[in-house]
BAFI-3210 file (N, C-alpha, C; in Angstrom, 3 decimals, decimal comma, padded with zeros to 6 digits):
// residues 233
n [1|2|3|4|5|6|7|8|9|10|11|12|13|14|15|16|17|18|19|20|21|22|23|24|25|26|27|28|29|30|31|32|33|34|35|36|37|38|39|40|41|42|43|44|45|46|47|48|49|50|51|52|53|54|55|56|57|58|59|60|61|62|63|64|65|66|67|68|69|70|71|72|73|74|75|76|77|78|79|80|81|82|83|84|85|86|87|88|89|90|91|92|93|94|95|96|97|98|99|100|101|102|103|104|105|106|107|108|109|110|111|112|113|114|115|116|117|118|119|120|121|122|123|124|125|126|127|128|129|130|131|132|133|134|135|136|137|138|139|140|141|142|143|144|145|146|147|148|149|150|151|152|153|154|155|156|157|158|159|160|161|162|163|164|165|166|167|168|169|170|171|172|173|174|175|176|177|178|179|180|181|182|183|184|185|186|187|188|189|190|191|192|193|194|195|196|197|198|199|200|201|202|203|204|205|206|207|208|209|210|211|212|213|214|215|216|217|218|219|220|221|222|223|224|225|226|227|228|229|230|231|232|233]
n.u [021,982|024,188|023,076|023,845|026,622|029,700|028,719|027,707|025,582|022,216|020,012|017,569|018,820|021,115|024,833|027,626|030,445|033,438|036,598|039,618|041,883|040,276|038,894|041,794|041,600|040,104|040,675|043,068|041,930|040,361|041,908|043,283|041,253|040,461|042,835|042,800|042,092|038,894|037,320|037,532|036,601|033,135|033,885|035,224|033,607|031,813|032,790|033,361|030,072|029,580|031,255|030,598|027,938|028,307|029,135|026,722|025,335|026,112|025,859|023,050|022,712|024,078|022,707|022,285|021,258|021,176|021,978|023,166|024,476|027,331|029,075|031,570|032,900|036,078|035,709|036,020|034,060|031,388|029,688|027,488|026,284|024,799|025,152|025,601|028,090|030,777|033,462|032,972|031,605|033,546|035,322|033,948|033,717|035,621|036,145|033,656|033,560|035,000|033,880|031,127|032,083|032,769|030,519|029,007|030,333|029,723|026,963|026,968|027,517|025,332|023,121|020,703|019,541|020,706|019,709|017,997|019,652|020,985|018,819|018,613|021,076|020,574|018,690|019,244|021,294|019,527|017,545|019,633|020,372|017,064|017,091|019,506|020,712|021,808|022,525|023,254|025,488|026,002|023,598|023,866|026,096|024,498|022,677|023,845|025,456|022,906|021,950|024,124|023,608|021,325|020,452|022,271|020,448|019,143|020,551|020,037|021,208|022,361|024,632|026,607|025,887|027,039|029,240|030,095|028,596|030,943|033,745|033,016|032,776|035,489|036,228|035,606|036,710|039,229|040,050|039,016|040,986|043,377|041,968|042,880|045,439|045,601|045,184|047,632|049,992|048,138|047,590|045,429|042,872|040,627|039,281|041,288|042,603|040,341|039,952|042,219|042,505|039,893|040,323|043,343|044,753|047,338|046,968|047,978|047,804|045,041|044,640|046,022|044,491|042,608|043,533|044,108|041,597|040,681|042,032|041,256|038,727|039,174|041,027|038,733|037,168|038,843|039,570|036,902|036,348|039,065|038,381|035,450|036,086|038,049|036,086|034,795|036,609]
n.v [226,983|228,606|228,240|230,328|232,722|230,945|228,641|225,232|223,671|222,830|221,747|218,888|218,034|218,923|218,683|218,178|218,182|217,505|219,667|219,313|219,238|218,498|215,927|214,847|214,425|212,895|210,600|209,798|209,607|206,965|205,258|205,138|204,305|201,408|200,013|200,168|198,025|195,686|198,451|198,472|196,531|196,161|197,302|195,568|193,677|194,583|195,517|192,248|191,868|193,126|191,969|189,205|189,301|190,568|188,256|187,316|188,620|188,703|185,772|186,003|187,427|186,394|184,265|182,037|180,397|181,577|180,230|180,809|182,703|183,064|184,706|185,335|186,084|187,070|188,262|187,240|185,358|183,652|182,591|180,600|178,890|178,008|176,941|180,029|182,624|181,111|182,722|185,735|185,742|185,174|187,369|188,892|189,549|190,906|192,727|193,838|194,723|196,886|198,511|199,099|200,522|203,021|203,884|204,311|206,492|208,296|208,467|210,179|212,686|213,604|215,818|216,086|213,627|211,878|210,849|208,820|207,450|206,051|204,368|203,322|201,649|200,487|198,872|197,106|195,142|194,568|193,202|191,180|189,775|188,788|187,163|185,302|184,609|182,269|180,815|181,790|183,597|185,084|186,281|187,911|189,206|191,126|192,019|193,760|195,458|196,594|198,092|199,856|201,325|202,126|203,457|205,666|207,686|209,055|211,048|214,902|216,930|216,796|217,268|215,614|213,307|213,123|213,132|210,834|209,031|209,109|208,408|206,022|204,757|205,243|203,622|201,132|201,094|201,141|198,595|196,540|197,058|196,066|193,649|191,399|191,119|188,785|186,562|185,880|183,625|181,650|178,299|176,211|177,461|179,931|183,424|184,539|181,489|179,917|181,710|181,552|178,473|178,351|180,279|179,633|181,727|183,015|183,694|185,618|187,798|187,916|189,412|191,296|192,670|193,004|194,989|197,081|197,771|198,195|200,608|202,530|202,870|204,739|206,080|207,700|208,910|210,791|212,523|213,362|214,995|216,974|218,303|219,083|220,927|223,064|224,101|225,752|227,421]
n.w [136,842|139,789|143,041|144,749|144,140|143,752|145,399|145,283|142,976|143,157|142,652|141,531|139,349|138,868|139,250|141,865|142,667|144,620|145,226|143,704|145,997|147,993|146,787|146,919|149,811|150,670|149,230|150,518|153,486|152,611|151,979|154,348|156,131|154,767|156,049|158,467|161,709|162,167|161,533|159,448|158,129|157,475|154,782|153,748|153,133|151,746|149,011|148,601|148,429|146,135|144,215|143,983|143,576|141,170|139,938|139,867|138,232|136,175|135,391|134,685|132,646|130,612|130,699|132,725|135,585|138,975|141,989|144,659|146,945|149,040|151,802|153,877|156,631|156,599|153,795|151,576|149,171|147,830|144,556|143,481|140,813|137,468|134,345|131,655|130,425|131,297|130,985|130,869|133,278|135,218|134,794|135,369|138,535|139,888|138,150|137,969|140,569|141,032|138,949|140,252|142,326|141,183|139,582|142,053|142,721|141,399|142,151|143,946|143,305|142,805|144,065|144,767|144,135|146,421|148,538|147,207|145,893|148,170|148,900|146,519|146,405|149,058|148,851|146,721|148,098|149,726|148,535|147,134|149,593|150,087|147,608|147,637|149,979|151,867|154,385|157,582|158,389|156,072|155,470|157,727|157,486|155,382|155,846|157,569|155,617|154,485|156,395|156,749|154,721|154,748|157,483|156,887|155,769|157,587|158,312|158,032|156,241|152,969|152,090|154,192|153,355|150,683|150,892|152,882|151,317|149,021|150,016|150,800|148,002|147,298|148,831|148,445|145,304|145,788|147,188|145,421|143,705|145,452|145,953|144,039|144,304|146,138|144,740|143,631|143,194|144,041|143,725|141,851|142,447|142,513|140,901|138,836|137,973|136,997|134,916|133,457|132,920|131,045|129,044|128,352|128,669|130,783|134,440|135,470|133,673|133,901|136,108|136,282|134,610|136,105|137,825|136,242|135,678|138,036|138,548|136,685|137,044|138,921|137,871|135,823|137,578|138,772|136,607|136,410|138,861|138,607|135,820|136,284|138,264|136,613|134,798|137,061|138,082]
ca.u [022,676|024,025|021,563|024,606|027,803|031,110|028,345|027,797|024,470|021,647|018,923|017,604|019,806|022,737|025,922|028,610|031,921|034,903|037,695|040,411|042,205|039,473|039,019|043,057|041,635|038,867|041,186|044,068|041,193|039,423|043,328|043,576|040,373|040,634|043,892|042,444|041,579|037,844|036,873|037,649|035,844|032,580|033,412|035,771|032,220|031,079|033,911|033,118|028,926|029,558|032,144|029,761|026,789|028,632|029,492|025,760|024,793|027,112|025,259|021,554|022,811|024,251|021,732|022,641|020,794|022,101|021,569|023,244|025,688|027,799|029,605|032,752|033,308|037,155|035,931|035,334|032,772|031,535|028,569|026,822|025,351|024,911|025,089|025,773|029,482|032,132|034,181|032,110|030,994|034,785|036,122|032,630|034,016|037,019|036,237|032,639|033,406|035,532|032,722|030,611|032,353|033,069|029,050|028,399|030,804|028,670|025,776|027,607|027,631|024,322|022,784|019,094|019,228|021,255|018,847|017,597|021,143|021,462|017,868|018,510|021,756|020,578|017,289|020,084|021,857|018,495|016,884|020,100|019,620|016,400|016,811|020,181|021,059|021,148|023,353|023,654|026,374|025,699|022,269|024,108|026,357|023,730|021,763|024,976|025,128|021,896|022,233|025,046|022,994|019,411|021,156|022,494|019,185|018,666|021,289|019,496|022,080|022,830|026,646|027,391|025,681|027,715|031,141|030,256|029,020|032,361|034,511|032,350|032,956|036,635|036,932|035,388|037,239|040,514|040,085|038,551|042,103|044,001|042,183|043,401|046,657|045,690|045,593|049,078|050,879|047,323|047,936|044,722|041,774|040,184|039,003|042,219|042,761|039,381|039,927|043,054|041,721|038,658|040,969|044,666|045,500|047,648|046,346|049,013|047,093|043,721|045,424|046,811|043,839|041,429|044,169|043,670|040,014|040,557|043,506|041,463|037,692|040,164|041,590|037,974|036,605|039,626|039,386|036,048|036,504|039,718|037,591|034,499|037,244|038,317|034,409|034,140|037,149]
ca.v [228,083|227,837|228,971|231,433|232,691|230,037|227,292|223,984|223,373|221,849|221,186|217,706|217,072|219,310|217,752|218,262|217,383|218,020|220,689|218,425|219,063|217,740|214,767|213,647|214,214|211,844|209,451|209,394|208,403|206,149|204,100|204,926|203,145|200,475|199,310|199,570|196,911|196,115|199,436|198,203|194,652|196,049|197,765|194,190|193,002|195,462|195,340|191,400|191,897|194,123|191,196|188,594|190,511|191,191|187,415|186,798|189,479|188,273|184,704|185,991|188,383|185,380|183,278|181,199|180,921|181,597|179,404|181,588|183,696|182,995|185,537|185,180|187,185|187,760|189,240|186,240|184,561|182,229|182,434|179,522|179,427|177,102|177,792|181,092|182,423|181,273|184,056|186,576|185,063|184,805|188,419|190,135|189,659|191,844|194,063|194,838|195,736|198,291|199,708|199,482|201,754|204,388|204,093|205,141|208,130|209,157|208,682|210,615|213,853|214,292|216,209|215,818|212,156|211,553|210,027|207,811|206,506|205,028|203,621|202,120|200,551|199,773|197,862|196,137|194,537|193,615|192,471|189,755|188,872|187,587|186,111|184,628|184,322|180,593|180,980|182,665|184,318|185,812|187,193|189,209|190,365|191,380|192,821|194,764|196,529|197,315|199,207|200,844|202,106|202,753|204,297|207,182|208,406|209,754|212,244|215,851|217,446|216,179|217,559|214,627|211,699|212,884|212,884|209,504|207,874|209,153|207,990|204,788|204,372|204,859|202,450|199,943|201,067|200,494|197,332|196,032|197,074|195,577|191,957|190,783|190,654|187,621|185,329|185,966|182,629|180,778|177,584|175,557|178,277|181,545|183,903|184,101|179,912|179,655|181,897|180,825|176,743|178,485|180,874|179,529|183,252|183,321|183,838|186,719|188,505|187,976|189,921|192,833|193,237|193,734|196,270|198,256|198,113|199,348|202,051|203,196|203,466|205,611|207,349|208,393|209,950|211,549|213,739|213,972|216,084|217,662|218,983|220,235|222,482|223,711|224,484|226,639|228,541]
ca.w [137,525|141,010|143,892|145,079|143,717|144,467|145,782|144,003|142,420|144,618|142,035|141,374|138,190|139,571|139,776|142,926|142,627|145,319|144,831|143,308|147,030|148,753|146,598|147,594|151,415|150,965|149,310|151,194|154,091|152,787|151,981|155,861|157,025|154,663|156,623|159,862|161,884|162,271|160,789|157,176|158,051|156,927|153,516|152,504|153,181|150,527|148,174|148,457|147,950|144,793|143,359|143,702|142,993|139,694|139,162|139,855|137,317|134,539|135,119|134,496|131,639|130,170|130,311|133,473|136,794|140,369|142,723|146,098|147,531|150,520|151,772|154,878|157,391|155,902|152,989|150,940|148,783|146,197|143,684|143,667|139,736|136,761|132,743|131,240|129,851|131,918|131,045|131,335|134,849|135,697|134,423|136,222|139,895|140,381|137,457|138,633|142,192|140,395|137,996|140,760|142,998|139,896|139,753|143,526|142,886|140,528|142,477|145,193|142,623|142,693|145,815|144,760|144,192|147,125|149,252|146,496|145,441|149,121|149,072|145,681|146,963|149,926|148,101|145,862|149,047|150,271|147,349|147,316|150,565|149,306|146,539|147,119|150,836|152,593|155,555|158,700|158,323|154,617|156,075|158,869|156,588|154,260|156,630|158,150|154,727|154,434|156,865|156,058|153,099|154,823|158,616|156,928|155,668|159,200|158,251|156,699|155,232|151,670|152,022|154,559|152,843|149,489|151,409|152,925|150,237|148,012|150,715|150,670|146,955|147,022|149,590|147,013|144,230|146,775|148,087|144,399|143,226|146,203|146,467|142,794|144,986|147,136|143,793|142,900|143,661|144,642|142,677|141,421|141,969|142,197|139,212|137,585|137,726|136,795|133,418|132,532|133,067|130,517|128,320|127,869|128,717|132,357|135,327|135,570|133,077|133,936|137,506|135,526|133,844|137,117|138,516|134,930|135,418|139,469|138,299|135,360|137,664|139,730|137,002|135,817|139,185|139,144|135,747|136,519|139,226|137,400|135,075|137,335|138,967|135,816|135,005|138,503|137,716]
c.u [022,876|022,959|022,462|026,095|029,005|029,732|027,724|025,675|023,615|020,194|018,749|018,538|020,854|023,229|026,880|029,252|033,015|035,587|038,752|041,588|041,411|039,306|040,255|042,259|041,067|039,703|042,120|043,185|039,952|040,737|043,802|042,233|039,950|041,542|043,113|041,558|039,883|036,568|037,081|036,573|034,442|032,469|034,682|034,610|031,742|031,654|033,449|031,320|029,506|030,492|031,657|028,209|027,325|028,825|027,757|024,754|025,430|026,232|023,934|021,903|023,050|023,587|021,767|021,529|021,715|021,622|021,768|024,001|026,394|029,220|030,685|033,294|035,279|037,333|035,814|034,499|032,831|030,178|028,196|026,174|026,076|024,489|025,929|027,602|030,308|032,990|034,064|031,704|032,591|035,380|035,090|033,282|034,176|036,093|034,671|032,846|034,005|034,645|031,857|030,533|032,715|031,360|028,165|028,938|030,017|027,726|025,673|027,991|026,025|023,363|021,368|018,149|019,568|020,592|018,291|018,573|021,191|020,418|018,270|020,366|021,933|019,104|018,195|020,736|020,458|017,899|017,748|020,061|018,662|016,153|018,233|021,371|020,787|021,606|023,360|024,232|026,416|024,409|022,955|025,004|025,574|022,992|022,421|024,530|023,804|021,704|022,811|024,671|021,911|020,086|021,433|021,734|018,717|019,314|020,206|020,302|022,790|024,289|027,253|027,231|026,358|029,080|031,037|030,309|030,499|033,230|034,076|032,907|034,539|037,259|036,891|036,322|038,970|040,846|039,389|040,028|043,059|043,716|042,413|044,791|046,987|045,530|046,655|049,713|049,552|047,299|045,880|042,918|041,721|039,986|039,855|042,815|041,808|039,382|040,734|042,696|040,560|039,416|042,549|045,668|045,518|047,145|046,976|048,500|046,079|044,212|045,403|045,860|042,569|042,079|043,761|042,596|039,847|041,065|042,181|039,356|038,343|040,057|040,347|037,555|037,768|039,873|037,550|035,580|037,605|038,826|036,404|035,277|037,430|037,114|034,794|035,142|037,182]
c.v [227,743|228,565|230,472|231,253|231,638|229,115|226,275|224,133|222,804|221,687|219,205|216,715|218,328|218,247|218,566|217,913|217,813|218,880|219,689|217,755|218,277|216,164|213,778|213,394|212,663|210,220|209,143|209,118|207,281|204,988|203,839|203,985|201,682|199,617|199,553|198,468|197,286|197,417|199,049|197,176|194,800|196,957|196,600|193,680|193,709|195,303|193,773|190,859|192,026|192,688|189,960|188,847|190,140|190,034|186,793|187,118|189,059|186,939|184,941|186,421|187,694|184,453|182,389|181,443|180,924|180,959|180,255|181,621|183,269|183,708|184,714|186,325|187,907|188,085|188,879|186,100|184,236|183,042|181,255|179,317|178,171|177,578|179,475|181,168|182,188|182,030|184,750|186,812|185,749|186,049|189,304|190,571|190,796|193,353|194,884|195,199|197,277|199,215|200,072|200,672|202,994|204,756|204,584|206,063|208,933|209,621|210,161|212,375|214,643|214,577|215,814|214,606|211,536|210,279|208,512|207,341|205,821|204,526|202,404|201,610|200,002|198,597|196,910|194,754|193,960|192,575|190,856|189,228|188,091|186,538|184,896|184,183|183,077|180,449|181,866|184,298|185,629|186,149|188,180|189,764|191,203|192,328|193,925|195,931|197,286|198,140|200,602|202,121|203,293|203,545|205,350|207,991|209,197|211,330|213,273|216,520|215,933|216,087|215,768|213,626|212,007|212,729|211,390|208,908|208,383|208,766|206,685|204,175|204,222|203,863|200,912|199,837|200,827|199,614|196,784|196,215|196,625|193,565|191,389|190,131|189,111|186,430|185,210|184,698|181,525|179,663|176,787|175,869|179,197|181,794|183,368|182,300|179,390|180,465|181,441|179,024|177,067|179,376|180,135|180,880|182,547|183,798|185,443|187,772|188,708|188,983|191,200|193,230|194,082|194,736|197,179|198,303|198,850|200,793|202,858|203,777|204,761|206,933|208,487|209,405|210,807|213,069|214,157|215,617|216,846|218,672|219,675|221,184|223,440|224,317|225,855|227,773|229,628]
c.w [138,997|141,785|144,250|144,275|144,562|145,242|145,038|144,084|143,454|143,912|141,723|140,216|137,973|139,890|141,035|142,883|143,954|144,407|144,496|145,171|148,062|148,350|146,882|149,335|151,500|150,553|150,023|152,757|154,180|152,630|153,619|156,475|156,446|155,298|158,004|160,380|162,272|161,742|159,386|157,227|156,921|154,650|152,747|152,229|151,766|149,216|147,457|147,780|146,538|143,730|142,916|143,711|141,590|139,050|138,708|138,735|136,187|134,487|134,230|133,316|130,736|129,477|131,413|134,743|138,643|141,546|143,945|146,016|148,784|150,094|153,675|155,715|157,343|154,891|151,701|150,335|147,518|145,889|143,232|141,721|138,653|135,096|132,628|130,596|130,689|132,334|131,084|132,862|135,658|136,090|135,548|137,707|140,205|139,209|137,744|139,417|141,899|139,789|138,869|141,656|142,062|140,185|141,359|143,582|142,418|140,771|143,495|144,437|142,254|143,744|146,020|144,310|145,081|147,969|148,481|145,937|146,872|149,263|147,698|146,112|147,991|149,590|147,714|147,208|149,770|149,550|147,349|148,452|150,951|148,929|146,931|148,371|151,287|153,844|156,341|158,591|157,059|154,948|156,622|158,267|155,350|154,837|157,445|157,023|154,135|155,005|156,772|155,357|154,200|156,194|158,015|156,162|156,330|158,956|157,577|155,872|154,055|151,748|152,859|154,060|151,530|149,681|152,125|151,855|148,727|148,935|150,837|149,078|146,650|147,728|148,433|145,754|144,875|146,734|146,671|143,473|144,033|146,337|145,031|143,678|145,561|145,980|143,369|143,800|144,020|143,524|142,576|142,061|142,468|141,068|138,595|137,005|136,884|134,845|132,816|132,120|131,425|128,993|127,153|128,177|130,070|133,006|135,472|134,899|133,632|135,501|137,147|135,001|134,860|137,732|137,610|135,625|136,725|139,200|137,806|135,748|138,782|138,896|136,311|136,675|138,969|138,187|135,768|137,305|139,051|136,516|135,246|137,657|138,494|135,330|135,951|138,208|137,138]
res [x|x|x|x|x|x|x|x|x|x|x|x|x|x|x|x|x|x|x|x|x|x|x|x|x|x|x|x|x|x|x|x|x|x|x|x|x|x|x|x|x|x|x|x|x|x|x|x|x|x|x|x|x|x|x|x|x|x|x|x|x|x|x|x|x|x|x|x|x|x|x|x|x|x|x|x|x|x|x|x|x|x|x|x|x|x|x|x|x|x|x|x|x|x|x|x|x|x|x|x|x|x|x|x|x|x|x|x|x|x|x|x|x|x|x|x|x|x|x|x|x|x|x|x|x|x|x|x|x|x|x|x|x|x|x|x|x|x|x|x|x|x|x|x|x|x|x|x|x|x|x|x|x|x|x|x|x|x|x|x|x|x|x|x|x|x|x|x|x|x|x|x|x|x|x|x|x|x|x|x|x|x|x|x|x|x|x|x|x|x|x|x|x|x|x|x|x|x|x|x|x|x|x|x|x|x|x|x|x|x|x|x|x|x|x|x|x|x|x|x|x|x|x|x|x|x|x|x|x|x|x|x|x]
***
């Protein structure tokens, strides 16, 4: 039940969703601070964790081990790793950063886990820094987003850390449907070179298929809260 009439839930396994109006606000700026300069820098950084993260996670799941991560301050990075499925490894990138950010919306719906959704993804970003940092540069970005995560803990109100982190998540699920783009025309690697080289299926595909998987983490969040609305009504 809620605590008051017309206000959202605020128990520990209460959900929160946006008003369907509110959820365009949030997206139409999180598409605005992904294009800005410097202000986007650190959530390509994120976008980029979560993609190799996800190739690193397809290795172990596999069967493979990971040797390290290096990450690029334009947004970049490799996975370092030996054995496991190829294609599996290959497809994880793009299409996890996508599931991933569907999975922080989610987190981002619940007011009385709140706090512990940005500890456990700010643990996750530490944890690989860990295990799977070697460089400079892939530390301080590692250690940027950790931040990210653990800094807005400080906040007390629940309301703002669930409108960040959903404005956080659509940035991911954005920019996880925007960098498929930069392989289109790249001749002899990246993912899609790398599956088709492993498949026989086009690179052109393997492209079209990580936009589906961005569109269609989109398209969830989006009847999710659709259908909360309809609920409240």
């Amino acid at each position: 039940m809620p605590d008051k009439p017309g206000m959202p839930e605020t128990g520990v396994g209460a959900t929160s969703l946006p008003r369907p109006g509110r959820f365009m606000l949030e997206l139409i700026l999180a598409f605005i601070l992904i294009r800005l300069p410097y202000i986007s820098v650190p959530f390509q950084w994120l976008e980029s964790f979560f993609h190799e993260f996800s190739h690193a996670l397809a290795t172990l799941i596999s069967g493979g081990e990971v040797s390290h991560i290096q990450l690029f301050s334009n947004g970049a990075g490799y996975c370092y790793a030996s054995g496991g499925w190829p294609v599996l490894i290959g497809f994880a990138g793009y299409g996890g950063a996508a599931l991933w950010g569907y999975l922080m919306y989610s987190m981002a719906t619940r007011p009385g886990w709140i706090k512990a959704s940005y500890a456990f993804l700010g643990t996750l970003v530490a944890g690989s820094l860990l295990l799977w940092a070697r460089d400079i540069l892939t530390i301080v970005i590692l250690l940027s987003l950790s931040a990210l995560f653990y800094l807005p803990l400080k906040f007390a109100a629940n309301q703002w850390l669930l409108m960040l982190l959903r404005v956080m998540s659509l940035m991911v699920m954005l920019n996880a449907m925007t960098s498929p783009f930069a392989l289109v025309g790249l001749e002899g690697k990246g993912d899609a070179q790398l599956l088709a080289n492993l498949t026989w299926v086009p690179g052109w595909i393997w492209i079209a298929l990580w936009l589906l998987a961005s569109a269609l983490a989109l398209l969830m969040t989006w009847r999710r809260v659709e259908a909360a609305a309809g609920e409240k009504v």
